[in-house]
Backbone as CSV, one residue per row, in Angstrom:
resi,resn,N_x,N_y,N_z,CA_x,CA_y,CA_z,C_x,C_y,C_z
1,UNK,30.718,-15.452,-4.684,31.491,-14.430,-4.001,30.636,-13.849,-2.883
2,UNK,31.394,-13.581,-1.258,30.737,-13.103,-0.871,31.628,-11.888,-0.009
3,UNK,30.503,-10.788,0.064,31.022,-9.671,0.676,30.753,-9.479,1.816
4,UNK,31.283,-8.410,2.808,30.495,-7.941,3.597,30.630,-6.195,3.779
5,UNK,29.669,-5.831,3.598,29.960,-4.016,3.754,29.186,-3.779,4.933
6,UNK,29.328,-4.094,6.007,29.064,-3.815,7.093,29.614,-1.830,7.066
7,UNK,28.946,-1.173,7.717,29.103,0.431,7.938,29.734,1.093,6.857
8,UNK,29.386,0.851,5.752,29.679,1.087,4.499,28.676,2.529,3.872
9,UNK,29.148,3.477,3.491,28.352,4.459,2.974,28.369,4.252,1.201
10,UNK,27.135,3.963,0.930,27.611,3.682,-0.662,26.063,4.806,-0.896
11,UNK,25.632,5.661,-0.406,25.276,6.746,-0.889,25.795,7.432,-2.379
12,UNK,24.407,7.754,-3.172,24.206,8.110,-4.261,25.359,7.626,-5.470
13,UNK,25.298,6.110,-4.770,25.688,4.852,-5.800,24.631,4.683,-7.002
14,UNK,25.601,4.299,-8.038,24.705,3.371,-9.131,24.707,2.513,-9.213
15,UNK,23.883,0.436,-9.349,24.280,-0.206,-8.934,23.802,-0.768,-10.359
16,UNK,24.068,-1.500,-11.407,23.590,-1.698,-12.582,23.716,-3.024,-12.906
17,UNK,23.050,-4.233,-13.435,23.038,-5.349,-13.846,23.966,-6.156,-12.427
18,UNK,23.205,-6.256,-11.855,24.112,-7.091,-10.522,22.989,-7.817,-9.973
19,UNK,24.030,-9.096,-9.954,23.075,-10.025,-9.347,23.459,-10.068,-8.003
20,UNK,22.160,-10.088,-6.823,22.522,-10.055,-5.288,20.944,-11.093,-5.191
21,UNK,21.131,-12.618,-5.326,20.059,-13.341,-5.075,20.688,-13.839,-3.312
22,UNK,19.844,-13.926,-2.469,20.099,-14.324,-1.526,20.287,-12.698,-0.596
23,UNK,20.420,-11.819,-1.149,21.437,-10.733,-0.118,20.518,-10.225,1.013
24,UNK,21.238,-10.268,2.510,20.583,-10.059,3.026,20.486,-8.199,4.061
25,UNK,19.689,-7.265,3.488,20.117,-6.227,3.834,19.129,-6.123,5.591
26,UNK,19.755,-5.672,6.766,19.486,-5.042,7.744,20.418,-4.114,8.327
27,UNK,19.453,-3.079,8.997,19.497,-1.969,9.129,20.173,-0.940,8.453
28,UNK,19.170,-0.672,7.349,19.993,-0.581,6.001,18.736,1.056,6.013
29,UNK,19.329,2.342,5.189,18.697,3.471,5.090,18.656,3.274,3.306
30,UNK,17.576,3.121,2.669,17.284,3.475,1.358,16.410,4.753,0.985
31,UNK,16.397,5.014,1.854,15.458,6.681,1.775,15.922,7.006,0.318
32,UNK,14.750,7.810,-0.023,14.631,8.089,-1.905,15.108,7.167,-3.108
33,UNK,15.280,6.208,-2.510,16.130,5.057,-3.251,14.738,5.400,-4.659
34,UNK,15.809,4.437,-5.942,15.088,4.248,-6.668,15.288,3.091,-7.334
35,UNK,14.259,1.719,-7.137,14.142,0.595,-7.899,13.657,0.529,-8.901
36,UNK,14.353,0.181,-10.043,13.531,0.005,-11.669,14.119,-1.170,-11.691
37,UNK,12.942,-2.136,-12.488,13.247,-3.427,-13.036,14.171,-4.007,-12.157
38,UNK,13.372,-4.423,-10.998,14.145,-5.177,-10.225,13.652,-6.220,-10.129
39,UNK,14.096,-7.461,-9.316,13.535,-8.833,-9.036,13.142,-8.759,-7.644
40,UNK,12.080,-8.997,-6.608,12.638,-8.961,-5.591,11.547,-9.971,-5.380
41,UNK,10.886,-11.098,-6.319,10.158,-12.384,-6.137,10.652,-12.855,-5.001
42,UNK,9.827,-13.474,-4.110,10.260,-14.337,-3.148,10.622,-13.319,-1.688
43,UNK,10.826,-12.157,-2.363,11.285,-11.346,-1.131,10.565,-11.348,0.093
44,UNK,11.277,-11.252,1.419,11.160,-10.682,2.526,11.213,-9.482,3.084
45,UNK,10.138,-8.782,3.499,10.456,-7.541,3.742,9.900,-7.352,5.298
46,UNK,10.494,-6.847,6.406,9.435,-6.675,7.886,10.151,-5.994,8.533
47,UNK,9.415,-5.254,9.312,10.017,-3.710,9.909,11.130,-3.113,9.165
48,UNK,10.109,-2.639,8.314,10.542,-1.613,7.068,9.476,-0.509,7.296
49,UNK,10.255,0.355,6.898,9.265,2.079,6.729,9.160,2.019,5.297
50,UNK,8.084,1.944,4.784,8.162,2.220,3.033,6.871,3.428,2.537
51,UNK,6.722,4.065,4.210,6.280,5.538,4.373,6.825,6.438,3.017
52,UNK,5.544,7.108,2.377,5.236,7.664,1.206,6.436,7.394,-0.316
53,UNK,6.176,5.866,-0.126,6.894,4.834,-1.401,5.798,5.055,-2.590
54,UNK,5.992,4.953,-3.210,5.302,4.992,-4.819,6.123,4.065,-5.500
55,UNK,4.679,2.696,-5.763,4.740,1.705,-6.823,4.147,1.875,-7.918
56,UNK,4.934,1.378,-9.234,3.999,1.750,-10.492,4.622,0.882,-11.552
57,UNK,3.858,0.345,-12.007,3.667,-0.695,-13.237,4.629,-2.015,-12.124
58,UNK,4.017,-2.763,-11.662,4.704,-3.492,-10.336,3.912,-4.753,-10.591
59,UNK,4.374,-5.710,-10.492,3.765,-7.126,-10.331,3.548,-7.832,-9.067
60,UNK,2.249,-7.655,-8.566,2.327,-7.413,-7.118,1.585,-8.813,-6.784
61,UNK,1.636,-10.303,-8.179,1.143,-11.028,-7.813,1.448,-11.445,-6.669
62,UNK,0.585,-12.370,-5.781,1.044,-13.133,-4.509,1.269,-12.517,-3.652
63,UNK,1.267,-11.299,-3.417,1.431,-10.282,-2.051,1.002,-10.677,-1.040
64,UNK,1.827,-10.677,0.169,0.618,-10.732,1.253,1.579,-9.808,2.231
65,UNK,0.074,-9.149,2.526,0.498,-7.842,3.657,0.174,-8.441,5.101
66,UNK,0.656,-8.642,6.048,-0.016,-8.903,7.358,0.620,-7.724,7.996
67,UNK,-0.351,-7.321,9.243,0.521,-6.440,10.081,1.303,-5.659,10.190
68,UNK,0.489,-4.380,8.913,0.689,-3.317,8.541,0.226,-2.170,8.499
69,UNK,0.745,-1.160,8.790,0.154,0.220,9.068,-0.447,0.710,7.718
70,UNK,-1.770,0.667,7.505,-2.035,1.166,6.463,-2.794,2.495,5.931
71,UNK,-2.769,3.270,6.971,-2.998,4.592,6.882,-2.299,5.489,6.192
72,UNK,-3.830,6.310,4.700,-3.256,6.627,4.146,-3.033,5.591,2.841
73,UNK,-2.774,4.516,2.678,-2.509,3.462,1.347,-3.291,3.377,0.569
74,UNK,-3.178,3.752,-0.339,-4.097,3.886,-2.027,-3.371,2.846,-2.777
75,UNK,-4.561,2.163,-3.454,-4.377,1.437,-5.280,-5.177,2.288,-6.011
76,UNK,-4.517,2.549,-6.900,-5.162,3.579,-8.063,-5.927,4.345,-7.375
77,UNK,-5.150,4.886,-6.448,-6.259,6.265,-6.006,-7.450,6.443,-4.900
78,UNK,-7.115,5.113,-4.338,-8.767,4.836,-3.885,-8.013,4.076,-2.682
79,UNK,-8.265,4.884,-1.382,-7.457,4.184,-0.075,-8.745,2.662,0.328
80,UNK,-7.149,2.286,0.548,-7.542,0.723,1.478,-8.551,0.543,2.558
81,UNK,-8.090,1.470,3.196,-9.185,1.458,4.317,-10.433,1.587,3.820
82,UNK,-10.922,2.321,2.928,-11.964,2.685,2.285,-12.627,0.975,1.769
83,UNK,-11.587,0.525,1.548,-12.110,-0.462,0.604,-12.178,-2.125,1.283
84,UNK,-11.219,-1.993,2.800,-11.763,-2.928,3.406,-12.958,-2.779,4.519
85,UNK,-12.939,-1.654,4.660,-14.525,-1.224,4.814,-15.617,-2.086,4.210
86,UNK,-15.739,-1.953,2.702,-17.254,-2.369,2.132,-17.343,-3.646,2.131
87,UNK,-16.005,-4.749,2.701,-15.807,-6.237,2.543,-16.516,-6.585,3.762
């Protein structure tokens, strides 16, 4: 099945056991959003604001960050910059 919600306000929706493999969101506002137990393996993410996001208990195997603002970005507490510094 496929949809399209083009200019769609689905503000302070609940969205529960739904599968959206493939979906492709742009120019999309998730401000305060909240992801639990999600899938988003394989994902694409670029020119995104994910400005003061909080990850926690996250499986962040295989990450790769290129060409990112990272001012300000902590793992457990302890900013990045700090830490590609001592490399």
């Amino acid at each position: 099945m496929s949809m399209n919600l083009q200019y769609t306000d689905i503000s302070d929706s609940k969205l529960q056991v739904v599968r959206a493999d493939g979906l492709v969101l742009e120019e999309v506002s998730m401000a305060k959003a909240s992801l639990k137990r999600v899938n988003l393996s394989g994902a694409q993410i670029s020119n995104a604001t994910l400005a003061g996001a909080k990850l926690a208990s996250c499986d962040l195997s295989d990450v790769e960050i290129t060409d990112c603002e990272l001012a300000g970005f902590k793992i457990n507490g302890v900013l990045v910059t700090e830490l590609l510094k001592r490399m």
